[in-house]
N, C-alpha and C positions, 0 to 999 in steps of 0.2 A: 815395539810400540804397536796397540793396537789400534785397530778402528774406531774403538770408543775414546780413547785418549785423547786422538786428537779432535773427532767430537768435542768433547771436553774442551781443551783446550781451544778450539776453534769459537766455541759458544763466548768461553771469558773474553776473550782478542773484540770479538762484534761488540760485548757490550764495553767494552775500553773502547771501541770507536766512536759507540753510540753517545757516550759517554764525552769524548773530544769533540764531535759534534754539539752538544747542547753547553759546554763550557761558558760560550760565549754570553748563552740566555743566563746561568747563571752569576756569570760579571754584571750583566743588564743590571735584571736583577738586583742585585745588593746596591748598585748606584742607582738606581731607580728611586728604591724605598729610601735614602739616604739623601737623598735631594729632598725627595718629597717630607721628610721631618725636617730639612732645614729651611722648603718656604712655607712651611705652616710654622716654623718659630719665628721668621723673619716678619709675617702678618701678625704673629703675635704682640709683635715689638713696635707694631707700623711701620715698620721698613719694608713699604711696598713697592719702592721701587729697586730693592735689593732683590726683592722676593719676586719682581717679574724677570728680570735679569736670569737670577737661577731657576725661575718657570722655566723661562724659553731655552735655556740649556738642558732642560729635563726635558720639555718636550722633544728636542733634537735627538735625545736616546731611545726616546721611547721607539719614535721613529725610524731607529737607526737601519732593522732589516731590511724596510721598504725603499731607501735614500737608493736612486740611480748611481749615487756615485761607488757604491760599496757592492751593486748586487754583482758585478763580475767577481770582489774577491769573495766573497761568499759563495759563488759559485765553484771557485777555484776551489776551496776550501772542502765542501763537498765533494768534488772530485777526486781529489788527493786520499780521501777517506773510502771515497769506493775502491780506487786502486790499493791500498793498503790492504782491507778487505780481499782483494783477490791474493797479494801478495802472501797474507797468512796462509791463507786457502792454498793455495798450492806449494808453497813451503812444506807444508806439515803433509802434505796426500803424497810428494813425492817422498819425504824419507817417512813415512807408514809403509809405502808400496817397495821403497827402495830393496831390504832386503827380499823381500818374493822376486823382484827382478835379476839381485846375484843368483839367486836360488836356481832359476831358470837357464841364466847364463853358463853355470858351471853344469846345470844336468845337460845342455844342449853341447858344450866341451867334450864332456863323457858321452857322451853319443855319440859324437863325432869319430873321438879316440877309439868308442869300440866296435864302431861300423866301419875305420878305413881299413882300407887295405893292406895286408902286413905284406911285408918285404922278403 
């Protein structure tokens, strides 16, 4: 395995983090826009006290990064993700580096063998 490989390899891994990172915004996102066409139909219909109902639930998502009650798990959530990040990181460097380190183990053997002293 070379150096560049796990380069490679290491770039895809970040952006699948990156990528579990922003999941979330994406869920937002689609229920965001999806409330928002059902209180513009429910004003359409004059059902506006359906339509504050499901406002004030919308506004509760939108809001949702900033809510006190949620930024510790988000912050957990980030966390997890940097460790993961180092996890690949050093997964992939030590079996890159691995076989140069038998490499060196069996030349330092044979060294040993042909430097001791025979009997």
């Amino acid at each position: 395995m070379t150096i560049e490989t796990v380069r490679g390899e290491f770039v895809q891994r970040v952006e699948g983090v990156i990528e579990l990172l922003q999941f979330d915004d994406l869920v937002l996102e689609h229920l965001v826009g999806g409330l928002s066409d059902i209180v513009d139909e429910l004003d359409r219909r004059n059902l506006h006290s359906a339509a504050q109902v499901v406002g004030n639930r919308l506004q509760q998502l939108k809001n949702i990064r900033s809510a006190q009650s949620l930024r510790h798990a988000y912050g957990t959530i980030y966390n997890q993700c940097v460790v993961l990040l180092v996890s690949y990181s050093t997964q992939r460097w030590v079996t890159c580096l691995e076989p140069q380190r038998r490499r060196r183990s069996v030349q330092a053997r044979m060294y040993r063998r042909a430097t001791a002293p025979s009997n």
